[in-house]
N, C-alpha and C positions, 0 to 999 in steps of 0.2 A: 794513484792507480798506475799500475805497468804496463806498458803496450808491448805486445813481444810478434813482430812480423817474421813469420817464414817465407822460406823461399828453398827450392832446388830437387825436390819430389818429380817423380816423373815415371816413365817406363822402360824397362829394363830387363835383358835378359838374364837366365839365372847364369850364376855365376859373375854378375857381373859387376859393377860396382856406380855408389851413387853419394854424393856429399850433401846435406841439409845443412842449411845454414838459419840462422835466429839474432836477433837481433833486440834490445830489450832496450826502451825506453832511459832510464835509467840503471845503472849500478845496483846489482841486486845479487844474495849472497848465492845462492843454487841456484842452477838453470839446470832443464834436461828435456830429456823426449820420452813421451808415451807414446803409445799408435793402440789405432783398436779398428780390429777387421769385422768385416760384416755378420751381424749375427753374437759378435762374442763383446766379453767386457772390454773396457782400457787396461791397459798392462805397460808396465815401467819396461824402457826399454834401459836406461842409463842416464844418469845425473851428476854433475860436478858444482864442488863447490869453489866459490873464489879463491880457495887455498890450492886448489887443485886435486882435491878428494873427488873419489870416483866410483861410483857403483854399477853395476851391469848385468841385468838378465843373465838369467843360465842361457837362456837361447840365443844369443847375442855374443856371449864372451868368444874371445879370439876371432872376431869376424868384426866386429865394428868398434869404432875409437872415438869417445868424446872428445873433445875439447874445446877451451876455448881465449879469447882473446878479451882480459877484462879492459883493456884500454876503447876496446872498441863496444862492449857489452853486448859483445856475440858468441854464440857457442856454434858449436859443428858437430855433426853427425856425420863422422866417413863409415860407410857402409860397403862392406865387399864380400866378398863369395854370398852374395845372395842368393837366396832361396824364394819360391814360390809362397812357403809358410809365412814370408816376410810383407806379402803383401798387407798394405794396410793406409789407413791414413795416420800421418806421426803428427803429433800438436808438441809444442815446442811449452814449457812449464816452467814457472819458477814459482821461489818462496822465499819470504824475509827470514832473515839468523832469528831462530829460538821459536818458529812457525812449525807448528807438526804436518800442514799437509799443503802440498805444492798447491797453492790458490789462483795464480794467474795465468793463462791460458791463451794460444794462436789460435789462427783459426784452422791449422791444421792442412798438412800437405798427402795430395794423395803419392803412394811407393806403390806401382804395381812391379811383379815380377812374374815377367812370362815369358814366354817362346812364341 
């Protein structure tokens, strides 16, 4: 079983910027963040894999940068030019090599962005 603890969520005005950080039990191949606002589904915000492969929201690109440190089995979410739409809660996810769907899950950090 993987434990993956977040931390770094908070509130924040637009435009402004906010780093999530994750942390995962063990050495595991993808890590990434979803978030799901109130009322709506979960939706992929960005995922990497131990190689350093990366995906990203249309809504997301050019605004926020995964990455992560597998020495340490954490990843990061740097989030900037925020936007209102971005509020949400982000859960931090991963999945083992040859896994089709991101299985293990934080408990999820609340992003508000507001004025």
């Amino acid at each position: 079983q993987v434990q993956l603890v977040e931390s770094g969520g908070g509130l924040v005005q637009p435009g402004g910027s906010l780093q999530l950080s994750c942390v995962a039990s063990i050495s595991i191949y993808s890590m990434g963040w979803y978030r799901q606002a109130p009322e709506k589904q979960r939706e992929l915000v960005a995922t990497i894999t131990s190689g350093g492969g990366t995906n990203y929201a249309d809504s997301v690109k050019g605004r926020f940068t995964i990455s992560r440190d597998n020495a340490k089995n954490t990843v990061y979410l740097q989030m900037n030019s925020l936007k209102p739409e971005d509020t949400a809660v982000y859960y931090c996810s991963a999945r083992n090599y040859g896994d089709a769907l991101y299985s293990y899950w934080g408990q999820g950090t609340q992003v508000t962005v507001s004025s």
